[in-house]
C-alpha positions in Angstrom: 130.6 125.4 83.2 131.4 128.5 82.4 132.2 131.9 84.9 130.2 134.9 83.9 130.8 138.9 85.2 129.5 137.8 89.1 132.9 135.6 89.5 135.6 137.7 87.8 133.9 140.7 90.3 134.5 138.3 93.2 138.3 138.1 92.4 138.9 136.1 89.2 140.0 139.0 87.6 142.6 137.1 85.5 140.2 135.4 83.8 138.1 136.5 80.3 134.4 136.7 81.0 133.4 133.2 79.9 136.3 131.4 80.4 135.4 127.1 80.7 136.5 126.0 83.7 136.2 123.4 86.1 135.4 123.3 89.9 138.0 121.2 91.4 137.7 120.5 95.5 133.9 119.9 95.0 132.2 120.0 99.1 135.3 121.2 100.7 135.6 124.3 98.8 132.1 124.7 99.4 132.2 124.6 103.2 135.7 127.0 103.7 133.5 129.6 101.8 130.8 129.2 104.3 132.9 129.1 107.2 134.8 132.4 105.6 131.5 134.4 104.7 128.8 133.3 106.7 126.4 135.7 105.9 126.9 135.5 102.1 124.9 133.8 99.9 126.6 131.1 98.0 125.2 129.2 95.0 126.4 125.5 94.5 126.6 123.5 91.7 125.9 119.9 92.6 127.7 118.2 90.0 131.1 119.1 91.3 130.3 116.0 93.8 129.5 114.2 90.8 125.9 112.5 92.2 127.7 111.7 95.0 124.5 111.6 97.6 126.3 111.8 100.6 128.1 115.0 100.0 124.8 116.2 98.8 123.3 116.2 102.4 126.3 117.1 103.8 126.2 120.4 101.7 122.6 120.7 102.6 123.6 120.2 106.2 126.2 123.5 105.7 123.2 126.0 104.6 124.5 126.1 101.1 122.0 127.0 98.5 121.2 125.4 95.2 121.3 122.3 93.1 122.8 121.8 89.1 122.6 125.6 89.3 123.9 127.9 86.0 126.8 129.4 87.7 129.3 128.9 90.5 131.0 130.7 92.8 133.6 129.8 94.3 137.4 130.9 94.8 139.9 130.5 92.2 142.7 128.6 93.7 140.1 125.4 92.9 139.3 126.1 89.9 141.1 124.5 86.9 140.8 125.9 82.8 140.1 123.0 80.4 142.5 122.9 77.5 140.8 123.5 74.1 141.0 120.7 72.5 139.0 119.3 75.2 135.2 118.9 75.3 132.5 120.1 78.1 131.1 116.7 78.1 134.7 115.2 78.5 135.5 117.4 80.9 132.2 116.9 83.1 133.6 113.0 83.7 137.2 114.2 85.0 136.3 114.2 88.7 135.2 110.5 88.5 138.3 109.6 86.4 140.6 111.6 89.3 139.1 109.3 91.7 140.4 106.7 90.1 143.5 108.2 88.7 144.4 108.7 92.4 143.6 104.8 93.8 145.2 103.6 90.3 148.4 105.4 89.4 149.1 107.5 93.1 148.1 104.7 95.9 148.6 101.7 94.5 152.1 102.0 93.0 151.5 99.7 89.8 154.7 98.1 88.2 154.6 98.1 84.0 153.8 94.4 83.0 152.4 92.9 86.3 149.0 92.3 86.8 146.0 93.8 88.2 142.8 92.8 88.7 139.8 95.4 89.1 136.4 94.2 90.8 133.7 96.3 89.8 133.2 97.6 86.2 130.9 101.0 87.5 132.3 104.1 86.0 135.1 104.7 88.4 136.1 100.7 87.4 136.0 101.4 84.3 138.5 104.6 84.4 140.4 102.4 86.8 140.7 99.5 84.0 142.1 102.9 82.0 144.5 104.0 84.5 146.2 100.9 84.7 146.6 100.2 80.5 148.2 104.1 81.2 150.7 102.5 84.3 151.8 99.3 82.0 149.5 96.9 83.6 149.5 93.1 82.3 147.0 92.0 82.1 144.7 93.5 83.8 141.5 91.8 84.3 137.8 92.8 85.2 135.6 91.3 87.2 132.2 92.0 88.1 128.4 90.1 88.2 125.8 88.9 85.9 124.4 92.6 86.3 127.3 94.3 85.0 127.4 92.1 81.7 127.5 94.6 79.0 130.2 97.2 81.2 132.2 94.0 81.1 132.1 93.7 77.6 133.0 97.7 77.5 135.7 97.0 79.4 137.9 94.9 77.0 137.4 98.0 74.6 139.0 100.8 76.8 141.9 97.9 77.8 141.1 95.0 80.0 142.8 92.4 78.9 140.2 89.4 80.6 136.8 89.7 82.5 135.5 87.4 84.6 131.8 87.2 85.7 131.8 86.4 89.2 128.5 84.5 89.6 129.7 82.0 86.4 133.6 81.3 86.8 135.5 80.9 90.3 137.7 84.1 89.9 140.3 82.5 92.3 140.6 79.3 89.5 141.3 82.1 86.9 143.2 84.1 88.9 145.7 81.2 89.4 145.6 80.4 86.3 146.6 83.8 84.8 149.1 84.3 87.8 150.9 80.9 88.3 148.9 80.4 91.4 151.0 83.4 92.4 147.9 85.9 93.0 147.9 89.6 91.5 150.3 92.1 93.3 148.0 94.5 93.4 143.5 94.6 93.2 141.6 97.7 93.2 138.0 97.2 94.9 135.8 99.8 93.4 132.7 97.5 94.3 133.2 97.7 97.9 130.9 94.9 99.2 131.8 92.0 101.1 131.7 89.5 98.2 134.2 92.0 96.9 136.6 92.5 99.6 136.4 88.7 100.3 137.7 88.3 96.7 139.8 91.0 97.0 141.3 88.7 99.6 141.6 85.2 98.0 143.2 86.3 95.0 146.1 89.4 96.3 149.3 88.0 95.9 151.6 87.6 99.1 152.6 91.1 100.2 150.2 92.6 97.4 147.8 95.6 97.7 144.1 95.8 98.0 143.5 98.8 97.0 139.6 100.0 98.3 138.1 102.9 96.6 134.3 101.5 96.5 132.2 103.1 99.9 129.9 99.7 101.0 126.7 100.2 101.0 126.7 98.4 104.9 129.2 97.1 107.2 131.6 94.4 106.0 130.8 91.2 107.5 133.6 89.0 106.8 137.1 88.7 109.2 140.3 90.7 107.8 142.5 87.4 109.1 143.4 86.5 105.3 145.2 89.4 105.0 147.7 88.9 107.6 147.9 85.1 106.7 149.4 87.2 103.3 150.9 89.9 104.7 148.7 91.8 102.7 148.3 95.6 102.2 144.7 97.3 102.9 144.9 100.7 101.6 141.9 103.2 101.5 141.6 105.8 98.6 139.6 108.8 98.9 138.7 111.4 96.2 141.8 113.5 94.8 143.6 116.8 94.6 143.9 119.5 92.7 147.3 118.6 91.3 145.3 115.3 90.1 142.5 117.7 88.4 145.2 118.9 86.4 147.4 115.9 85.4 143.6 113.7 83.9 143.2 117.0 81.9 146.5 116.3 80.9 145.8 112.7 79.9 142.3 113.7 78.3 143.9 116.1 75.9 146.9 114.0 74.6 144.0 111.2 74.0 145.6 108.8 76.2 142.7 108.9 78.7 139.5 108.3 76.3 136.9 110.1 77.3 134.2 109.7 74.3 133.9 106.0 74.7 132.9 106.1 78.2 129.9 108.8 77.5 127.5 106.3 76.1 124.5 108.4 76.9 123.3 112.4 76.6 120.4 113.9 78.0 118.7 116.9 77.8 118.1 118.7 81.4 114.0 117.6 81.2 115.0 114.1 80.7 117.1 113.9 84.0 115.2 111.2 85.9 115.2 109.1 82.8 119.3 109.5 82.9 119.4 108.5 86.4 117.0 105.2 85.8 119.5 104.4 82.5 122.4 104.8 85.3 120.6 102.9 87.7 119.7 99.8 85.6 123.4 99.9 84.3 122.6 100.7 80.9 124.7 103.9 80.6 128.0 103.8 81.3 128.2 107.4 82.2 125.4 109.6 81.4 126.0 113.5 80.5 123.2 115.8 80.9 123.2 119.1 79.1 121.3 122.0 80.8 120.9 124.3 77.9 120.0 121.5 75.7 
């Protein structure tokens, strides 16, 4: 997005007039500026929660204004400045990529050449399957349903090393295999249902890491007892910091992080809904829609 004359009069006065840039703290940002001016208008730009739906109501719920609005404001400590070489579009898809770049390469503390397994190829999976070809991973291996078919596919491209299809193979029987009947030391849920953390489960190595990044969509209805019988590690992973922001800019401008591969769809801003329905049936991978198109 870019900052026009409004936001360098608010105090980015070390910025040029039209300078790209990226909102970094998404809601939180949001709500310190309505808790610090109450009584001024602020204008939000939803994508900075990146479709998330409930940090949409949440914002709602603070009295902030606007939805995929032209211009932002907001203070410049969150803000970061996208390096040239790097695209809008491919900058749009960082905050889903710091969410992952956070569960993969901060929380889960992969070792080069052991293996990970990652259940749930959705976007965030997919960057995850990314992160952890970046961290030395092997091999890392994808697993998902029926549904999820063709991001499968995508993901041997961008790095997994197998995939599984959980509704056709017995992902513990391949797990052992691939492992020695030793289990993976660490598994990254960005599924986040109970088939998934049940999985998650059978196949984490002794002492290993589950790694949950994926919000369920109800309560879990399983028992956790496997993961003492293991010794096991449950470790939660939310969102990511600025310092994150700035190190997957890092990665998307040396090309280590490949952003053009995971944009498989562009829309213009009157063909929105049909973006969301190509997201929702899982034909997209990641869908960028360009308001002055």
């Amino acid at each position: 997005m870019k900052i026009a004359d409004a936001s360098v009069a608010e105090g980015a006065d070390i910025l040029e007039v039209g300078t790209p840039l990226l909102l970094g703290e998404g809601i939180h940002a949001i709500l310190a500026l309505r808790k610090k001016y109450p009584d001024v208008p602020i204008v939000a730009d939803v994508k900075i929660m990146d479709a998330g739906y409930a940090e949409t109501i949440m914002c709602a719920n603070a009295g902030t204004d606007g939805c995929f609005t032209k211009y932002v404001k907001c203070p410049e400590r969150v803000l970061h400045q996208i390096p040239e070489n790097v695209s809008f579009d491919e900058a749009a898809l960082s905050e889903p990529a710091c969410v992952a770049y956070n569960a993969v390469l901060v929380n889960s503390h992969i070792n080069p050449g052991e293996p990970v397994a990652i259940i749930g190829p959705g976007p965030i999976g997919l960057f995850a399957v990314q992160m952890a070809r970046i961290a030395g991973a092997y091999p890392i291996i994808l697993m998902g349903t029926t549904a999820d078919s063709d991001r499968l596919n995508f993901g041997k491209s961008i790095g997994a090393d197998s995939i599984v299809n959980v509704i056709e193979e017995d992902p513990v029987t391949i797990i052992n295999k691939l492992t020695d009947h030793m289990g993976v030391p660490r598994v990254i849920d960005a599924a986040g249902n109970t088939p998934a953390v049940k999985t998650s489960m059978d196949i984490v190595k002794r002492g290993g890491q589950i790694t949950k990044i994926a919000w369920g969509a109800k309560p879990l209805e399983l028992s956790l007892d496997p993961i003492i019988q293991k010794a096991a590690f449950l470790k939660g992973s939310f969102s990511h910091t600025w310092t994150t922001g700035e190190a997957v800019l890092q990665l998307i401008k040396s090309g280590k992080l490949d952003m053009k591969q995971m944009i498989s769809h562009t829309y213009k801003l009157d063909d929105w809904l049909k973006a969301f329905e190509t997201i929702d049936k899982k034909i997209a991978v990641k869908a960028v829609i360009h308001p002055n198109a």
